[in-house]
MMTF fields as JSON, N, C-alpha, C and O atoms, coordinates in Angstrom:
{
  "mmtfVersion": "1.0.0",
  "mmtfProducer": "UNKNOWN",
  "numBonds": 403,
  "numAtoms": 404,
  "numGroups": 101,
  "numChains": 1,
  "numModels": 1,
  "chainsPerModel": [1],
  "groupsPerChain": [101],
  "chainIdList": ["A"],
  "bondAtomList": [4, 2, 8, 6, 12, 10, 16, 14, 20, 18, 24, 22, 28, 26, 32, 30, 36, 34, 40, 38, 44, 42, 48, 46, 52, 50, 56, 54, 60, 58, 64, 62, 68, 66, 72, 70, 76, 74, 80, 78, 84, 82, 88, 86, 92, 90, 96, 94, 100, 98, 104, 102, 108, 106, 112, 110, 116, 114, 120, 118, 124, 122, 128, 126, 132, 130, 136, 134, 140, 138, 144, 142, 148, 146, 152, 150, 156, 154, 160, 158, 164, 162, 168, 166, 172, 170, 176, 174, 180, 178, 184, 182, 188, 186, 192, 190, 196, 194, 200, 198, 204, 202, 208, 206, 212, 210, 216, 214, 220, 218, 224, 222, 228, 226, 232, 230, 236, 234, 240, 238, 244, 242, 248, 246, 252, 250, 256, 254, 260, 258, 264, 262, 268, 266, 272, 270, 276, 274, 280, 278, 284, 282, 288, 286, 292, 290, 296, 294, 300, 298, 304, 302, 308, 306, 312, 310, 316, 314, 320, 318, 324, 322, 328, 326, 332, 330, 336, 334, 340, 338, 344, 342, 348, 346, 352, 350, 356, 354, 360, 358, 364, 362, 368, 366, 372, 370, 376, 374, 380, 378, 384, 382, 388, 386, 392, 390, 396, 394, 400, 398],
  "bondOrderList": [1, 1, 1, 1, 1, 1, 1, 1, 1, 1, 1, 1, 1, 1, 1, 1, 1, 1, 1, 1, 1, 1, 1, 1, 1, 1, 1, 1, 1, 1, 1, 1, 1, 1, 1, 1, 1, 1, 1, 1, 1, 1, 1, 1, 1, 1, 1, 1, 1, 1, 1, 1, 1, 1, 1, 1, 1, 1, 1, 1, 1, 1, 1, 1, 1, 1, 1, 1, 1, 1, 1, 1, 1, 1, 1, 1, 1, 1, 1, 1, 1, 1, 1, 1, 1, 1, 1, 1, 1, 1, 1, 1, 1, 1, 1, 1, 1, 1, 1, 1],
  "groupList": [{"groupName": "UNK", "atomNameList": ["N", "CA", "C", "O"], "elementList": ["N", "C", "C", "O"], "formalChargeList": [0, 0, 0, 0], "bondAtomList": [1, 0, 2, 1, 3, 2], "bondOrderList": [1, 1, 2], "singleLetterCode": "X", "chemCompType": "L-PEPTIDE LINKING"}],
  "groupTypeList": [0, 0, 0, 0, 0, 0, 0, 0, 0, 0, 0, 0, 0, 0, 0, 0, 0, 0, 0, 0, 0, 0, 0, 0, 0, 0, 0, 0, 0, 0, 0, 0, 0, 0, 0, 0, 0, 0, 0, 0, 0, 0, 0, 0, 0, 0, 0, 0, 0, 0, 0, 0, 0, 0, 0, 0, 0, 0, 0, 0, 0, 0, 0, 0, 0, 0, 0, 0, 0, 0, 0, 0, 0, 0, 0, 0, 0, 0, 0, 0, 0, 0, 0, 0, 0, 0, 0, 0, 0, 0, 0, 0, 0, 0, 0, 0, 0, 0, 0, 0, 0],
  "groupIdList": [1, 2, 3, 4, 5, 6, 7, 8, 9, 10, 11, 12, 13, 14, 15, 16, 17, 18, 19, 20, 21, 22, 23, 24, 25, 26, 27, 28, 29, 30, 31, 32, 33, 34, 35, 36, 37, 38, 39, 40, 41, 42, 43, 44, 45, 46, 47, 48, 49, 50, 51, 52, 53, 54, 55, 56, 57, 58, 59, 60, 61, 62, 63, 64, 65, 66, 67, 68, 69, 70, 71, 72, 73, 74, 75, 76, 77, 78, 79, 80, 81, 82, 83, 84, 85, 86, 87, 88, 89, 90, 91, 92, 93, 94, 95, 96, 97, 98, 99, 100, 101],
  "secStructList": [7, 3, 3, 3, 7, 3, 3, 3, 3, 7, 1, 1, 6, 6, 4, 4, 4, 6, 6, 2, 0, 0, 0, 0, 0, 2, 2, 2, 2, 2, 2, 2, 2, 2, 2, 1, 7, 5, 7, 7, 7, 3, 3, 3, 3, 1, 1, 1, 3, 3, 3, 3, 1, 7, 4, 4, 4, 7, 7, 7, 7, 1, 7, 7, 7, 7, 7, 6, 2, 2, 2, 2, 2, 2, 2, 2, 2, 2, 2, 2, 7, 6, 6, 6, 6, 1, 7, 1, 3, 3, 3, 7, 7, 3, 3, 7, 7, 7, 7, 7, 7],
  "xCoordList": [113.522, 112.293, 112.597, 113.349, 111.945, 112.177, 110.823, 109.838, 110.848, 109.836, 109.518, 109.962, 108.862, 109.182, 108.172, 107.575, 107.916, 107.174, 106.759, 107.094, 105.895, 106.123, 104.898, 103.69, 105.913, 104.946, 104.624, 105.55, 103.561, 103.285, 102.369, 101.177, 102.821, 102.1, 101.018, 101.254, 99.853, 98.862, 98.001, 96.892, 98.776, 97.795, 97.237, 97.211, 96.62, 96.802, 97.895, 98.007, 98.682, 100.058, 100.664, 101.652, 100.498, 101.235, 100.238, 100.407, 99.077, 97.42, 98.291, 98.178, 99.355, 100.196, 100.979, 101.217, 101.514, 102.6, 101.654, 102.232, 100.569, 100.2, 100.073, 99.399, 100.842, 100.97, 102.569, 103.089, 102.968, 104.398, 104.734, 105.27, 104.279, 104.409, 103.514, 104.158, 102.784, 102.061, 103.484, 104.269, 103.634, 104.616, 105.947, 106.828, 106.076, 107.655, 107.3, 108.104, 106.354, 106.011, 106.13, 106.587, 105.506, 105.105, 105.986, 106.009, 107.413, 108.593, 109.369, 109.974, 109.744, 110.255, 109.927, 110.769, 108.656, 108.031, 108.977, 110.171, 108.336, 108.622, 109.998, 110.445, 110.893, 112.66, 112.647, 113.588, 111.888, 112.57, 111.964, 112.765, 110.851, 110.259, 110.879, 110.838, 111.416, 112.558, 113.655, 114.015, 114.073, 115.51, 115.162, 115.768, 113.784, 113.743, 111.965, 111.246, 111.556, 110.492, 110.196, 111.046, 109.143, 108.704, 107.014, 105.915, 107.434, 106.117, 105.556, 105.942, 104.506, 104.523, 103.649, 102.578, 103.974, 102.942, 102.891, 103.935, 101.988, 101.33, 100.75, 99.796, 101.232, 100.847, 100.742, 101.779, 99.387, 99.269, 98.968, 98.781, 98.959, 99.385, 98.839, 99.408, 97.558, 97.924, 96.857, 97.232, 95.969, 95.6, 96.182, 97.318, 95.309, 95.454, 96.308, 96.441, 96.929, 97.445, 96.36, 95.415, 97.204, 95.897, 96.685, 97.416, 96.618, 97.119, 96.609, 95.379, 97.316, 96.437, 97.566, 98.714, 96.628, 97.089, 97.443, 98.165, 96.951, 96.901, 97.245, 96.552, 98.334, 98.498, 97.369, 97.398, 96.125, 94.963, 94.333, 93.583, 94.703, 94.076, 94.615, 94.07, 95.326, 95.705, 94.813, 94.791, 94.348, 93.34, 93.545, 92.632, 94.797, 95.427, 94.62, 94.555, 93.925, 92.694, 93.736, 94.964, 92.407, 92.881, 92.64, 91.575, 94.012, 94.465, 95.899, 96.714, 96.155, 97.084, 98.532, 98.387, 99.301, 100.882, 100.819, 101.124, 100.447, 100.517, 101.514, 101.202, 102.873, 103.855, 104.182, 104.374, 104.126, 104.386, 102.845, 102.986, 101.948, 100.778, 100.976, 100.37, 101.785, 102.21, 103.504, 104.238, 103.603, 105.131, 104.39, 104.597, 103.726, 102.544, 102.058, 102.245, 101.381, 101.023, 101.734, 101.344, 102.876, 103.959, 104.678, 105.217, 104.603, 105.131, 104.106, 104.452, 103.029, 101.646, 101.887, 102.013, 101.884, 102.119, 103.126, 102.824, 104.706, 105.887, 105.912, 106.36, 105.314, 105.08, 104.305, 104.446, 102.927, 102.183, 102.54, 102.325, 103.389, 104.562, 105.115, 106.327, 104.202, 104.595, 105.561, 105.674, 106.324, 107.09, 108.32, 109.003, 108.891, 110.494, 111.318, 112.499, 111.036, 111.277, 111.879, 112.982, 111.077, 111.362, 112.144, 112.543, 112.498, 112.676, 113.933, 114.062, 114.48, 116.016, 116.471, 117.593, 115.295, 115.201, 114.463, 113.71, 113.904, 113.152, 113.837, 114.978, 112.573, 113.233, 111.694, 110.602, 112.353, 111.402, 111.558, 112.656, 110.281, 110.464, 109.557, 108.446, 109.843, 109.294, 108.714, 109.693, 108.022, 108.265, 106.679, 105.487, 107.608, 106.56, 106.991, 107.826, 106.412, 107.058, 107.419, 107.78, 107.341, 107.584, 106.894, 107.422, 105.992, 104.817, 103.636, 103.389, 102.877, 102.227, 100.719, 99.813, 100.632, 99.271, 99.588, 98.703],
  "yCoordList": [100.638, 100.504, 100.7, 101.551, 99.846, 100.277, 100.521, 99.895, 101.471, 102.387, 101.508, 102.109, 100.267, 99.736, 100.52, 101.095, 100.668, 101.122, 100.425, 100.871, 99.113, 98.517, 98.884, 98.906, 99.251, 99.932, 98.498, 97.693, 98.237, 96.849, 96.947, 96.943, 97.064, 96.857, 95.789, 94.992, 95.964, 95.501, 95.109, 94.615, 95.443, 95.523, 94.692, 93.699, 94.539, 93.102, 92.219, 91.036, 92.997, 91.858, 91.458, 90.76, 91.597, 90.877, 89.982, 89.314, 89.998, 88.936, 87.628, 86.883, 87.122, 85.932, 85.512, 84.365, 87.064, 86.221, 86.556, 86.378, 86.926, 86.951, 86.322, 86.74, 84.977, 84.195, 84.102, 83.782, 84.369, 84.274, 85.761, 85.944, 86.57, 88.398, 88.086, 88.096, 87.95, 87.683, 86.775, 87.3, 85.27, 84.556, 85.142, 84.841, 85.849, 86.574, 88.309, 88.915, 88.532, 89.655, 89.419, 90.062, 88.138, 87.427, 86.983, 86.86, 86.419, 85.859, 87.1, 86.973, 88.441, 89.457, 89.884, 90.169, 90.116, 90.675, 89.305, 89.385, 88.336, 87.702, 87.629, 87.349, 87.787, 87.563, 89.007, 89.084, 90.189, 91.546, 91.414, 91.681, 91.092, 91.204, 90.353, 90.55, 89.453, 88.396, 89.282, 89.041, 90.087, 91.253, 92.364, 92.744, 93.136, 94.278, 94.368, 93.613, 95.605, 96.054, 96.672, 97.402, 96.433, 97.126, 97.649, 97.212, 98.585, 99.229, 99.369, 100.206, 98.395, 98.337, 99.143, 99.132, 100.165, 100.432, 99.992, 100.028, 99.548, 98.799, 99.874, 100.452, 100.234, 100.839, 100.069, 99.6, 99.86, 98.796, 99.934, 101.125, 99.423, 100.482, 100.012, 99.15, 100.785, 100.143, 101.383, 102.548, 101.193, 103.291, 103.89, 104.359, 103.828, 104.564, 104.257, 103.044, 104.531, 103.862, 104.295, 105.083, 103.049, 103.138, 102.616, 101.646, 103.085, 102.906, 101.88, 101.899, 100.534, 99.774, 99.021, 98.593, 99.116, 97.999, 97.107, 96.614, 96.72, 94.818, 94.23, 94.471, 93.355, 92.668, 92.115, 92.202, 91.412, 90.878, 91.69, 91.25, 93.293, 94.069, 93.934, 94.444, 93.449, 94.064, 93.138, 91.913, 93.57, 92.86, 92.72, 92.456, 92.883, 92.453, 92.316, 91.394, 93.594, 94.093, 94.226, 94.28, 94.258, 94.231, 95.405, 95.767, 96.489, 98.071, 98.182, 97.273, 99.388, 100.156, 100.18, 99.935, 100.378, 100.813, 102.083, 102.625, 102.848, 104.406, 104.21, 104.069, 104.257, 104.302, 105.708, 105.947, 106.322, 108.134, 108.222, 108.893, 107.757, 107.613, 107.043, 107.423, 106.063, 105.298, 106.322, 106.132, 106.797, 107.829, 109.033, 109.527, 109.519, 110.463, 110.024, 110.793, 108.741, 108.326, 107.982, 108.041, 107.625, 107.373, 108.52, 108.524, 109.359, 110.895, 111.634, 112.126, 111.431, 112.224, 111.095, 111.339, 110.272, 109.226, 109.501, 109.689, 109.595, 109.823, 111.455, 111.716, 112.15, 113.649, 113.765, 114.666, 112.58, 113.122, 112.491, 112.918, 110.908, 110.61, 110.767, 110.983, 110.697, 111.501, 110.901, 111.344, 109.765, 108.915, 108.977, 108.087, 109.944, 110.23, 110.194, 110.527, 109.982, 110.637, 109.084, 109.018, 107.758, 106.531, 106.146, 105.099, 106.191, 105.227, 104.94, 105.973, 104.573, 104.38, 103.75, 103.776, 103.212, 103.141, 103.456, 102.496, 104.118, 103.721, 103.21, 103.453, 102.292, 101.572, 101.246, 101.084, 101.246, 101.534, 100.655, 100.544, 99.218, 98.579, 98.803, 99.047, 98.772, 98.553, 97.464, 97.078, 96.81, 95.382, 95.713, 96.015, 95.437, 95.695, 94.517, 93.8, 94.11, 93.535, 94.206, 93.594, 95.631, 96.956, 96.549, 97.158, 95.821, 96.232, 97.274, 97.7, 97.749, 98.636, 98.254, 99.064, 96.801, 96.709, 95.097, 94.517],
  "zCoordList": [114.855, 114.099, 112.617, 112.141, 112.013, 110.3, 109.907, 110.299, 109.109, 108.227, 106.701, 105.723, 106.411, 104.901, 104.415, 105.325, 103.733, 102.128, 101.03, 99.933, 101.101, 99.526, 98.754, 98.99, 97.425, 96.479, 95.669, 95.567, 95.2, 94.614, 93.624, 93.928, 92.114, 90.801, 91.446, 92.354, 90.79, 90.698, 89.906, 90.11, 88.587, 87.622, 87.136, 87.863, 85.997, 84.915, 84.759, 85.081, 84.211, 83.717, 85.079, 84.849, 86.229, 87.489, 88.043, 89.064, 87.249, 87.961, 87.872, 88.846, 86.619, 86.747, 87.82, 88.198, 88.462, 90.005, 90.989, 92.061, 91.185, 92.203, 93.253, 94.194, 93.25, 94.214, 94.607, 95.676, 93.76, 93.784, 94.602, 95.694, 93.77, 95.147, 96.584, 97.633, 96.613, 98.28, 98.929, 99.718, 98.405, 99.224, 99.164, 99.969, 98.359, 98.244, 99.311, 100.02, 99.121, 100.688, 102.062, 103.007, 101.901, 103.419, 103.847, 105.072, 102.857, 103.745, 103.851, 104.916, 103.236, 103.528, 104.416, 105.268, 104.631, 106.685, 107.244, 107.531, 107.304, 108.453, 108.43, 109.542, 107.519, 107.887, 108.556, 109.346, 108.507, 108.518, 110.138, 111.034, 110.44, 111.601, 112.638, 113.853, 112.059, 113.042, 113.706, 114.858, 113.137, 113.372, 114.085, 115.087, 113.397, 114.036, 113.865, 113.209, 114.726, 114.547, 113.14, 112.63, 112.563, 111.455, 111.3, 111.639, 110.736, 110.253, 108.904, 108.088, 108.687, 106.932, 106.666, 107.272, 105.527, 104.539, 103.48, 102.828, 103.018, 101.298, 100.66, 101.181, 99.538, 98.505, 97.212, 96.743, 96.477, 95.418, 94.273, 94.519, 93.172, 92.132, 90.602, 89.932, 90.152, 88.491, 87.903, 88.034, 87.473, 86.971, 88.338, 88.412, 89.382, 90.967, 92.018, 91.855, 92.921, 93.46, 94.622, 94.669, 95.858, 97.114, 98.174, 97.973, 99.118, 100.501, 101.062, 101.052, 101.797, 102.768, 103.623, 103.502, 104.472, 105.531, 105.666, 106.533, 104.751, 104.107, 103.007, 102.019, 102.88, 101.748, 100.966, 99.739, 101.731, 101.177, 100.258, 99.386, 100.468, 99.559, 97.931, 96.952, 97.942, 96.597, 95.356, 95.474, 94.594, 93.39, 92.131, 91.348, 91.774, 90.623, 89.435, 88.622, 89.51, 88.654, 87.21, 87.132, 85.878, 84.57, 84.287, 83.787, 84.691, 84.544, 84.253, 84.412, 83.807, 83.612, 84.812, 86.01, 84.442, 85.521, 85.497, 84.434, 86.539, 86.673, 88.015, 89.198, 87.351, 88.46, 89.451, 90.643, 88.389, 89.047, 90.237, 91.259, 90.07, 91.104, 92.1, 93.102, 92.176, 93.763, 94.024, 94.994, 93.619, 94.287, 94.543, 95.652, 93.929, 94.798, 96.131, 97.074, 96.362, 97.138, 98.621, 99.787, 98.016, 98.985, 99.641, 100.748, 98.884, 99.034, 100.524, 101.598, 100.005, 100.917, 102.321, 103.521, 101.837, 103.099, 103.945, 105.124, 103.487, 103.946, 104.96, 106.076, 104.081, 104.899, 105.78, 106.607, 105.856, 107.212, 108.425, 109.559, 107.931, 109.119, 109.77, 109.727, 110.894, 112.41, 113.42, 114.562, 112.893, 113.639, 113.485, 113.991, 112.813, 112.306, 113.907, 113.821, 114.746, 116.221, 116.585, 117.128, 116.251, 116.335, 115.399, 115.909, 114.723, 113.507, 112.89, 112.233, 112.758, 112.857, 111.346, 110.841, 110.831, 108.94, 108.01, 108.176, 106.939, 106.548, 105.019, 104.627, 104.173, 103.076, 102.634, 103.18, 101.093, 99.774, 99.246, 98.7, 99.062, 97.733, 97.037, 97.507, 95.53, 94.447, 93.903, 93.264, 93.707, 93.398, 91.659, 91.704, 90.524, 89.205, 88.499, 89.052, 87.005, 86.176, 85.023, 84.018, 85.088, 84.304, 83.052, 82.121, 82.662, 82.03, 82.079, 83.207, 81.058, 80.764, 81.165, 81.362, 81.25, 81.802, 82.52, 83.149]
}
């Protein structure tokens, strides 16, 4: 089982790839899910960060990069993770355009 994590700017300045990050997400599951089991968490990120289920969530709202907030988030997430017992990877992407908004 792999544990992914993607943390995913959201802000303003990424409202430009937003088509380009969804199709560049969606073929990373599906190559990773071809190999092995996975378990995604989505964390989207720009004042707040926010936990979801779903890629569809993310809204590439006109805000801020509060990066240290999705590593909070991911942090609280990672610790109440009750599946360490399964899991045989876990792995962290980042994916920003390291802009400020």
């Amino acid at each position: 089982v792999i544990d992914l994590f993607l943390l995913i700017d959201d802000s303003g300045s990424m409202s430009q790839f937003q088509i380009e990050t969804r199709a560049a997400i969606k073929k990373l599951l599906s190559m990773i899910s071809e190999q092995q089991d996975v378990d995604v968490t989505f964390i989207s990120f720009s004042n707040e960060a926010v936990y979801s289920g779903n890629l569809d969530d993310l809204s590439f709202q006109n805000a801020g990069t509060n990066i240290l907030q999705a590593f909070k988030v991911l942090n609280e997430i990672a610790l109440k993770t009750k599946r360490y017992s399964k899991i045989s990877k876990r792995i962290i992407i980042f994916i920003s355009d390291g802009q400020d908004q």
